[in-house]
Biotite code that builds the C-alpha atoms (Angstrom):
import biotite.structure as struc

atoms = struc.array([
    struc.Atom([39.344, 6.384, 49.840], chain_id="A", res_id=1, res_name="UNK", atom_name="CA", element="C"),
    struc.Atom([38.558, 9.499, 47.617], chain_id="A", res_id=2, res_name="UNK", atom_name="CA", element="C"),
    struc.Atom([40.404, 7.296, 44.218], chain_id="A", res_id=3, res_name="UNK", atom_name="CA", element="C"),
    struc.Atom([37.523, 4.072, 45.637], chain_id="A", res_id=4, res_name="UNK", atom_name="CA", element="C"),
    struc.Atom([34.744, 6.337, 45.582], chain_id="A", res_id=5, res_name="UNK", atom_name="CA", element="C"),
    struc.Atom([35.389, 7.764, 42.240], chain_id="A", res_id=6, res_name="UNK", atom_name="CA", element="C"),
    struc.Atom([35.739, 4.390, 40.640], chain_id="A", res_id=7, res_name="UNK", atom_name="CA", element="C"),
    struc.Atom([32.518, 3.615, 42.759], chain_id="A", res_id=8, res_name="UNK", atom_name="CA", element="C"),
    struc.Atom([30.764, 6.528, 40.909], chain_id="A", res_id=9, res_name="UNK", atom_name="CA", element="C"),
    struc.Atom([32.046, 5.827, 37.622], chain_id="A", res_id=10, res_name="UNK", atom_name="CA", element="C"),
    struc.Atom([31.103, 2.008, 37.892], chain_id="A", res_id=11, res_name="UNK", atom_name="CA", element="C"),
    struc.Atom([27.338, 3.152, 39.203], chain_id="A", res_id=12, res_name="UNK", atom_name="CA", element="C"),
    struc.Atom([27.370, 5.604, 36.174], chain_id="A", res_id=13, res_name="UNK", atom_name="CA", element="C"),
    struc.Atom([28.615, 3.360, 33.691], chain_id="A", res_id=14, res_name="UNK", atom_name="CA", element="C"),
    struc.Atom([26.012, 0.471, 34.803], chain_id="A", res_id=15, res_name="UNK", atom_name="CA", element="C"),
    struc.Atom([23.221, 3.083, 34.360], chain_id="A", res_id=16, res_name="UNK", atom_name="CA", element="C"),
    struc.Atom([24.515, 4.373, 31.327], chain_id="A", res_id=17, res_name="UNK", atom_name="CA", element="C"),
    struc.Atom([24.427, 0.916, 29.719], chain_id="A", res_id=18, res_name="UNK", atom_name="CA", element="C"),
    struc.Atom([20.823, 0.011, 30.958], chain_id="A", res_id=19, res_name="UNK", atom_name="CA", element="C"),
    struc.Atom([19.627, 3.538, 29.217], chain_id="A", res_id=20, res_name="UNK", atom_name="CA", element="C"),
    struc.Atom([21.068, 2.389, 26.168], chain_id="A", res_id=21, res_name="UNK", atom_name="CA", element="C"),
    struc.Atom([19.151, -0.858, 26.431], chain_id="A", res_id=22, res_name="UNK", atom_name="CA", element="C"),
    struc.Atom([15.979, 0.774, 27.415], chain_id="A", res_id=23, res_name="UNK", atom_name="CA", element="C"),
    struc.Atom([16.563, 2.953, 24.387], chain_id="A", res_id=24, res_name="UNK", atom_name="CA", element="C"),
    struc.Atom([17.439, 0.309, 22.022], chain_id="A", res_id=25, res_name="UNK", atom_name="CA", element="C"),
    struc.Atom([13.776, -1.508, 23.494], chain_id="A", res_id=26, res_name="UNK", atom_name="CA", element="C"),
    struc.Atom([12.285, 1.138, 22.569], chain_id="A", res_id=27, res_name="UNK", atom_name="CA", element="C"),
    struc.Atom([13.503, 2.043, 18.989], chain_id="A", res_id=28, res_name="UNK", atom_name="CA", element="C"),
    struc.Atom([13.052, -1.354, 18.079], chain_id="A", res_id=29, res_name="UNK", atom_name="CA", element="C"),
    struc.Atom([9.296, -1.088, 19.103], chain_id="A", res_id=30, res_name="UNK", atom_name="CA", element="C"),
    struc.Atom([8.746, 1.981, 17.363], chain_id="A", res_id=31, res_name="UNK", atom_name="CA", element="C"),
    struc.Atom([10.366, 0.165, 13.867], chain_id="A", res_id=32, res_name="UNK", atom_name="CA", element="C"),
    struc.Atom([8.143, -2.242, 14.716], chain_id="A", res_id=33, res_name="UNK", atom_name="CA", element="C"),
    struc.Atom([4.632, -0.295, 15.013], chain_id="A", res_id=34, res_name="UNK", atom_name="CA", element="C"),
    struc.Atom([6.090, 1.800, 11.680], chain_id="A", res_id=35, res_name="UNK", atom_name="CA", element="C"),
    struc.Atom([5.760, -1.330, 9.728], chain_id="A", res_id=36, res_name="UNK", atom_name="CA", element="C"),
    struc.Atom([3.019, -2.823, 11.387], chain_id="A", res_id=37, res_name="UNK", atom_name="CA", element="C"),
    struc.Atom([1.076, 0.768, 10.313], chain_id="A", res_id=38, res_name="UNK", atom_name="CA", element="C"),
    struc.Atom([3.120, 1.160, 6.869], chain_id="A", res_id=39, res_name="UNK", atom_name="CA", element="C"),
    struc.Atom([1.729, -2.388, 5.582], chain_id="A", res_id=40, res_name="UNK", atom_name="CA", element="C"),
    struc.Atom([-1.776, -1.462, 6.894], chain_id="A", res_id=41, res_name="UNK", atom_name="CA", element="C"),
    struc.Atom([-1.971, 1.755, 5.085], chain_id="A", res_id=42, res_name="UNK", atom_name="CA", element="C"),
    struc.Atom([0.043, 0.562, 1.971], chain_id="A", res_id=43, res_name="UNK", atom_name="CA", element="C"),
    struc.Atom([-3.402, -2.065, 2.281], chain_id="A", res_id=44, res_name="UNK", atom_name="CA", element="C"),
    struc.Atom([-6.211, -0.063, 2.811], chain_id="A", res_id=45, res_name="UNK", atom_name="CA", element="C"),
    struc.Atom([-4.888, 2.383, 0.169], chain_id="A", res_id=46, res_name="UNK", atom_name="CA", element="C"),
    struc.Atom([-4.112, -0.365, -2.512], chain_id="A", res_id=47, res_name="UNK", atom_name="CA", element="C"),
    struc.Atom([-7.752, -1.253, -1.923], chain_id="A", res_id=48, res_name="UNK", atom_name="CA", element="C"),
    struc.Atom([-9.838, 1.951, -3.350], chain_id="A", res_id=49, res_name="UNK", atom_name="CA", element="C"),
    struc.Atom([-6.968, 2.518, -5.953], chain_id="A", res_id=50, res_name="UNK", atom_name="CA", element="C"),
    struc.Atom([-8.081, -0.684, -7.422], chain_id="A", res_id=51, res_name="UNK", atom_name="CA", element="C"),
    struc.Atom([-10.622, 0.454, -7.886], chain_id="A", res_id=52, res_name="UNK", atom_name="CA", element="C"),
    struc.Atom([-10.199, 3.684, -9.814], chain_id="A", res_id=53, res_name="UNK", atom_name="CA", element="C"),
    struc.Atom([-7.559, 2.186, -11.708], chain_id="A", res_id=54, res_name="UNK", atom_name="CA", element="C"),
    struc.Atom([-10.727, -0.299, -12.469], chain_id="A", res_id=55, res_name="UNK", atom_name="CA", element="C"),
    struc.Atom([-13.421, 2.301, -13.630], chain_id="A", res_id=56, res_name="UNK", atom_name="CA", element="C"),
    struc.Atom([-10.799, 4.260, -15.299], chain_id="A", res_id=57, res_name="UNK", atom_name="CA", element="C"),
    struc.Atom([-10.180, 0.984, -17.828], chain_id="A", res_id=58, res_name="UNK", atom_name="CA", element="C"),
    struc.Atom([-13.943, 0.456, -18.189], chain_id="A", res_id=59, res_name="UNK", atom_name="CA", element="C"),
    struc.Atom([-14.441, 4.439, -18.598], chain_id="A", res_id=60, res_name="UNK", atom_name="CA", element="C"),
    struc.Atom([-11.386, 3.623, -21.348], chain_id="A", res_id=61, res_name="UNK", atom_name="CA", element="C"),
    struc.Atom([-13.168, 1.104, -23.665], chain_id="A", res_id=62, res_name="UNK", atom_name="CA", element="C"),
    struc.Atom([-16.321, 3.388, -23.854], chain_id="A", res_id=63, res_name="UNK", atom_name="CA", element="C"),
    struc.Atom([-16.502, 5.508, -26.761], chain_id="A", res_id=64, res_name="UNK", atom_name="CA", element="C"),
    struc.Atom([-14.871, 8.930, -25.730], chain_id="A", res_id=65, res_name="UNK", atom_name="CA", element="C"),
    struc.Atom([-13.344, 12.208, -27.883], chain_id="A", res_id=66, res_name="UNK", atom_name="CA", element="C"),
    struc.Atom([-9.824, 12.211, -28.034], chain_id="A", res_id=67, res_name="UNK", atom_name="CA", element="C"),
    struc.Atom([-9.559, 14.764, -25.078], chain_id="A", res_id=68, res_name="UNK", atom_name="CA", element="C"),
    struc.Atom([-11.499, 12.461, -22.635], chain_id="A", res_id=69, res_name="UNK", atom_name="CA", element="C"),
    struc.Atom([-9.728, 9.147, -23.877], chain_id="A", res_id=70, res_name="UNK", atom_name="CA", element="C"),
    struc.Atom([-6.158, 11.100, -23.332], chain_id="A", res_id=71, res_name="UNK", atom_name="CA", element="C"),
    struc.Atom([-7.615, 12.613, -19.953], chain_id="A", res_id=72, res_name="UNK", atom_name="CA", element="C"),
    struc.Atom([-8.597, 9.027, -19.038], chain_id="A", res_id=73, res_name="UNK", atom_name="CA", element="C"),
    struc.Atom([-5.049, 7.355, -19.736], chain_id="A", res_id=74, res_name="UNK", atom_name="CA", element="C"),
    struc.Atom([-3.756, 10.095, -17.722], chain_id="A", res_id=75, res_name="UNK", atom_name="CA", element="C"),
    struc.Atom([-6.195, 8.851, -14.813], chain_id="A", res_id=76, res_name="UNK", atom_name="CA", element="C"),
    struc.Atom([-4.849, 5.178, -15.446], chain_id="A", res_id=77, res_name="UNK", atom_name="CA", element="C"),
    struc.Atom([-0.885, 6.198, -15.718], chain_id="A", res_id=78, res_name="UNK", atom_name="CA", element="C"),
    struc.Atom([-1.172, 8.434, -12.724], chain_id="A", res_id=79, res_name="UNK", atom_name="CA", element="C"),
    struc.Atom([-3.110, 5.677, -11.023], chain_id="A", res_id=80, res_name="UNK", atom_name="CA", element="C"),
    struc.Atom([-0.228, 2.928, -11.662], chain_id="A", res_id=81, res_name="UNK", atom_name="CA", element="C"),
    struc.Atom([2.078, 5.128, -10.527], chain_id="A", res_id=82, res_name="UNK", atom_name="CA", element="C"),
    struc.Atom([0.625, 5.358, -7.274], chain_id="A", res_id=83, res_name="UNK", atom_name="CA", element="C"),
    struc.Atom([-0.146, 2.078, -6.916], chain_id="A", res_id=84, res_name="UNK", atom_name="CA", element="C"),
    struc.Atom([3.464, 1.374, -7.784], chain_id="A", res_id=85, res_name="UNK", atom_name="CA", element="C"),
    struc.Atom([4.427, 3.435, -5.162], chain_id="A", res_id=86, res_name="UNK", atom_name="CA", element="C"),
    struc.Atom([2.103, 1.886, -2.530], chain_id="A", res_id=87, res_name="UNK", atom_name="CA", element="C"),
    struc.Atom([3.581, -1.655, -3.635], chain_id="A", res_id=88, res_name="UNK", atom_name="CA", element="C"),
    struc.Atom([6.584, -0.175, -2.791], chain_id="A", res_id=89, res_name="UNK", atom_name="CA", element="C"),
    struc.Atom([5.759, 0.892, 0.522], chain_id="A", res_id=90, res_name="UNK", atom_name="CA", element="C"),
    struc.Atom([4.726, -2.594, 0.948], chain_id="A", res_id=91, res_name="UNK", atom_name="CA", element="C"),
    struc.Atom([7.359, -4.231, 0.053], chain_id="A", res_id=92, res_name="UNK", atom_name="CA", element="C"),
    struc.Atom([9.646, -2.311, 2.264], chain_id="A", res_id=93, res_name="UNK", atom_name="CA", element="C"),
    struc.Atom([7.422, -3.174, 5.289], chain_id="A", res_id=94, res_name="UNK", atom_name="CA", element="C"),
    struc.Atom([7.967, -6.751, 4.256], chain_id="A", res_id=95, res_name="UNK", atom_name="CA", element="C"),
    struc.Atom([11.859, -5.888, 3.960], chain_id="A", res_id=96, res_name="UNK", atom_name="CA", element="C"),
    struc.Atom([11.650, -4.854, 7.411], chain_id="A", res_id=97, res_name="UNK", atom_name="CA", element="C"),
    struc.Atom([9.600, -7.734, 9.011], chain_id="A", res_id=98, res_name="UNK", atom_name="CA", element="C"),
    struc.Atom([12.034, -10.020, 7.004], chain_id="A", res_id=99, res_name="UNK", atom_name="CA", element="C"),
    struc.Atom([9.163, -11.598, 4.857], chain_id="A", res_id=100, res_name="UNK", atom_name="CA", element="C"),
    struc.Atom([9.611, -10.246, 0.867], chain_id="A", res_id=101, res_name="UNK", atom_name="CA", element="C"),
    struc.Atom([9.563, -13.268, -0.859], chain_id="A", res_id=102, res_name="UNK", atom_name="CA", element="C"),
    struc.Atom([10.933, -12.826, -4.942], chain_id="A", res_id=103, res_name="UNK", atom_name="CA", element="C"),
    struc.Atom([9.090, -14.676, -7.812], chain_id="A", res_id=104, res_name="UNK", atom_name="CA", element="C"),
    struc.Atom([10.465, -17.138, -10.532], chain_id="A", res_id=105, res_name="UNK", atom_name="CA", element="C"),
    struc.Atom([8.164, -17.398, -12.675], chain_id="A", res_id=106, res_name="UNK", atom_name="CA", element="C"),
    struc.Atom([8.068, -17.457, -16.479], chain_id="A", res_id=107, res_name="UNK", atom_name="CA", element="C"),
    struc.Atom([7.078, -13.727, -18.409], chain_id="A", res_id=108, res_name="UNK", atom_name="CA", element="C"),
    struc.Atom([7.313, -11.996, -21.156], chain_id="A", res_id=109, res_name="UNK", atom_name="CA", element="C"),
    struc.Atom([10.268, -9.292, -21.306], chain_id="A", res_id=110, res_name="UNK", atom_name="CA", element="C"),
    struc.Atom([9.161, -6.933, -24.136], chain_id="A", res_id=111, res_name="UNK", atom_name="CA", element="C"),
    struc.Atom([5.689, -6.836, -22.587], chain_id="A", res_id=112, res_name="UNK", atom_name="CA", element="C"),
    struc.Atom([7.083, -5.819, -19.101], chain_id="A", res_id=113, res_name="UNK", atom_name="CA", element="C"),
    struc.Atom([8.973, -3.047, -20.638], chain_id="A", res_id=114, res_name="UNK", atom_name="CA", element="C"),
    struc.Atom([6.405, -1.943, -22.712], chain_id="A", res_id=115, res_name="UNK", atom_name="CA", element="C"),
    struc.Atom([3.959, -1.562, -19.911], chain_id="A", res_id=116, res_name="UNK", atom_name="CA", element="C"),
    struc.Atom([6.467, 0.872, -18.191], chain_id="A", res_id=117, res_name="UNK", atom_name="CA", element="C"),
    struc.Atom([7.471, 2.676, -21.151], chain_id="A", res_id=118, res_name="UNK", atom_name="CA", element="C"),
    struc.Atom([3.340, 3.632, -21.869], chain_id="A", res_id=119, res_name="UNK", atom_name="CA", element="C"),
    struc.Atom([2.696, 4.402, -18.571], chain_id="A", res_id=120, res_name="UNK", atom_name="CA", element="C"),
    struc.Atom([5.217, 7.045, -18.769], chain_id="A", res_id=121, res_name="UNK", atom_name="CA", element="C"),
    struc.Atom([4.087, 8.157, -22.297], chain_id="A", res_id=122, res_name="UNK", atom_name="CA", element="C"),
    struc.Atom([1.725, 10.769, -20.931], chain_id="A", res_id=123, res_name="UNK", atom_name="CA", element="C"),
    struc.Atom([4.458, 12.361, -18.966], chain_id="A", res_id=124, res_name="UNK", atom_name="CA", element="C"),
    struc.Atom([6.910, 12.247, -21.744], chain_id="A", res_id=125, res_name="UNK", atom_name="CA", element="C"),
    struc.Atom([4.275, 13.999, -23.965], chain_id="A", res_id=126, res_name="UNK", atom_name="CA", element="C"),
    struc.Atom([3.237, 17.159, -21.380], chain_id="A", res_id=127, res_name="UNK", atom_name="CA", element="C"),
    struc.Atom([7.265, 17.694, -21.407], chain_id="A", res_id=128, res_name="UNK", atom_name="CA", element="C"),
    struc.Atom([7.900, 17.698, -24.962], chain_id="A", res_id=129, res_name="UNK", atom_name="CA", element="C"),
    struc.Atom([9.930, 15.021, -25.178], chain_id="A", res_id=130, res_name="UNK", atom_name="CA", element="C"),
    struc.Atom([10.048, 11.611, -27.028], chain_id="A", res_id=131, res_name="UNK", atom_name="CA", element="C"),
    struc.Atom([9.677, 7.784, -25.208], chain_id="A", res_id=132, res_name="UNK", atom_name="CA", element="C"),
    struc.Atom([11.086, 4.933, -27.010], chain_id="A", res_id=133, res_name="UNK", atom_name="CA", element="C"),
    struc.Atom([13.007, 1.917, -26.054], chain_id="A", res_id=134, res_name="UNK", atom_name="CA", element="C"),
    struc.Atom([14.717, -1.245, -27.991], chain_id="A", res_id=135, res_name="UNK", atom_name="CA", element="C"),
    struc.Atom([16.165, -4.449, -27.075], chain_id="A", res_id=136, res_name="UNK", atom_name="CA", element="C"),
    struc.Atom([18.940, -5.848, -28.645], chain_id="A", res_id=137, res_name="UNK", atom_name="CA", element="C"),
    struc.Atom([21.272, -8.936, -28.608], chain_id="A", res_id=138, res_name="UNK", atom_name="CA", element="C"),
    struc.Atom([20.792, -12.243, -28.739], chain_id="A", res_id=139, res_name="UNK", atom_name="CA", element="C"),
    struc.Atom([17.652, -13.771, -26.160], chain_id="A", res_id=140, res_name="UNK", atom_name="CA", element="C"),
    struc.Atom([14.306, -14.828, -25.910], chain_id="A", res_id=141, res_name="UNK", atom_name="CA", element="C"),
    struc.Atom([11.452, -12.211, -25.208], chain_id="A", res_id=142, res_name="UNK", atom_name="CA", element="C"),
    struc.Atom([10.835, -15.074, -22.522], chain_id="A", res_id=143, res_name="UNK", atom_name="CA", element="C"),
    struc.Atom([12.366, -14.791, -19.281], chain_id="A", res_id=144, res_name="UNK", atom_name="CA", element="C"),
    struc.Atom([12.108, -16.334, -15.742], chain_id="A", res_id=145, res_name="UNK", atom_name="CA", element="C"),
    struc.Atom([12.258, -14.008, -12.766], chain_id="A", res_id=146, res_name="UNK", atom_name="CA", element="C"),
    struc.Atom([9.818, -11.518, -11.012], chain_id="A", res_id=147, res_name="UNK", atom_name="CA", element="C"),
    struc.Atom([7.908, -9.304, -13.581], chain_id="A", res_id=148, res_name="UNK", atom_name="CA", element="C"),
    struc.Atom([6.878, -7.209, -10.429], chain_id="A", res_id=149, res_name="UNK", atom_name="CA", element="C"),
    struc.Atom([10.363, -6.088, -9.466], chain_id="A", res_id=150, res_name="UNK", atom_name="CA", element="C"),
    struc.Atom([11.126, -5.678, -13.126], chain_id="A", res_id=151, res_name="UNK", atom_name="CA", element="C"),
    struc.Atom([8.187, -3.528, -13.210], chain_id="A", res_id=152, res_name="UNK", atom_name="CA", element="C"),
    struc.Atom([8.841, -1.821, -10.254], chain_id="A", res_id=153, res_name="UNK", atom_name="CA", element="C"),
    struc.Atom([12.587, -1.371, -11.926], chain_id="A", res_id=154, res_name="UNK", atom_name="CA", element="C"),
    struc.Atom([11.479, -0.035, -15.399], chain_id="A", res_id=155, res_name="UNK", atom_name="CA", element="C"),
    struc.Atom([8.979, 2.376, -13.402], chain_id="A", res_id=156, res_name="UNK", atom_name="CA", element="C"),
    struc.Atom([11.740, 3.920, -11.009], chain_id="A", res_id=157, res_name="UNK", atom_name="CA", element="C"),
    struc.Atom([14.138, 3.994, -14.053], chain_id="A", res_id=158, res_name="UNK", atom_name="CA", element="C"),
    struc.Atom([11.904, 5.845, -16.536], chain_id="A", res_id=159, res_name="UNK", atom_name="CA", element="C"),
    struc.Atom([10.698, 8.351, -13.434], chain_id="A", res_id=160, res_name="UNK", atom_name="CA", element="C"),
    struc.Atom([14.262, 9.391, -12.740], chain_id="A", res_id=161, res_name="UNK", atom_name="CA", element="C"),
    struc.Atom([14.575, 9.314, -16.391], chain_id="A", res_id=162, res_name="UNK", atom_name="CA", element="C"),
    struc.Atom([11.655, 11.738, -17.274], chain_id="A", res_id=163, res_name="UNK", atom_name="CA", element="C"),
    struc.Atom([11.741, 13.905, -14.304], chain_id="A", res_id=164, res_name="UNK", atom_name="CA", element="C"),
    struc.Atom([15.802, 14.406, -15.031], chain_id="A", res_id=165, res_name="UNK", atom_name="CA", element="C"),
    struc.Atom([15.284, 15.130, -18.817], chain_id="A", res_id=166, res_name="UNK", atom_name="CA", element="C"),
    struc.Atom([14.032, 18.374, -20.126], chain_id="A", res_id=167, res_name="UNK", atom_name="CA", element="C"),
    struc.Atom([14.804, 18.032, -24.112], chain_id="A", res_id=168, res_name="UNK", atom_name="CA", element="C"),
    struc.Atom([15.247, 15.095, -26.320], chain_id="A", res_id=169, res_name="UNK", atom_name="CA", element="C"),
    struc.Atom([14.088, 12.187, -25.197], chain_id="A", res_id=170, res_name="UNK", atom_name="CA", element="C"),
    struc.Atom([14.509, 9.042, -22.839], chain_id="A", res_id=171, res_name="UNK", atom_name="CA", element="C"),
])
């Protein structure tokens, strides 16, 4: 009677146990839920006013300025991309995690992509003493089919680990 009443107990246990963990389970996959719902919101509404600035920072570029404002200015527009690259980011990973990133094939330019990422980190490069350059070699076209936003997003992540890892010579 005693050995019935412990496997009586155990069972009852067990069967709670399991319903907790489903309960749980519920409810983590509600939270992940609301944390992408609010990460591709924000990673919106915070693209939106960086457009913006990034914007009036090219316009403010074109207008005659002294050297000091014009380098002050690129600053603006380097810093600027790099936000917005990592706001794309953000956005991307809430479309990871609602199963919807969808890659490009489309045709681009290679040497273009690459030089967009190595002048945005010029600026950086420069305030740490240290030289930027980058080549391409072999045999290929400069035109390529893929996504030039992943590349981008690439070349940017690359050359950040690159600068902020490097503190004499060069990248």
């Amino acid at each position: 009677l005693v050995l019935f009443a412990l496997v009586l107990t155990a069972s009852t246990l067990g069967a709670k146990a399991l319903t907790a963990a489903h309960a749980s389970r519920r409810d983590a996959e509600g939270a992940n839920l609301s944390k992408t719902a609010f990460l591709a919101m924000m990673s919106h509404e915070l693209r939106t006013p960086m457009n913006g600035v990034l914007g009036m920072a090219h316009l403010l570029d074109e207008e005659e300025l002294t050297p000091q404002q014009r380098d002050r200015v690129r600053t603006i527009r380097s810093c600027g991309e790099g936000l917005m690259v990592v706001l794309n980011d953000i956005l991307d990973l809430s479309k990871i995690d609602a199963d919807r990133l969808e890659l490009e094939s489309v045709p681009f330019d290679l040497i273009d992509v690459v030089e967009h990422g190595v002048s945005m980190w010029q600026p950086a490069t420069t305030a740490k003493n240290l030289f930027l350059d980058f080549q391409i070699t072999g045999p290929g076209s400069r035109s390529v089919v893929g996504d030039p936003n992943r590349l981008r997003q690439i070349v940017a992540n690359l050359l950040s680990n690159a600068v902020k890892f490097t503190s004499v010579g060069g990248v």
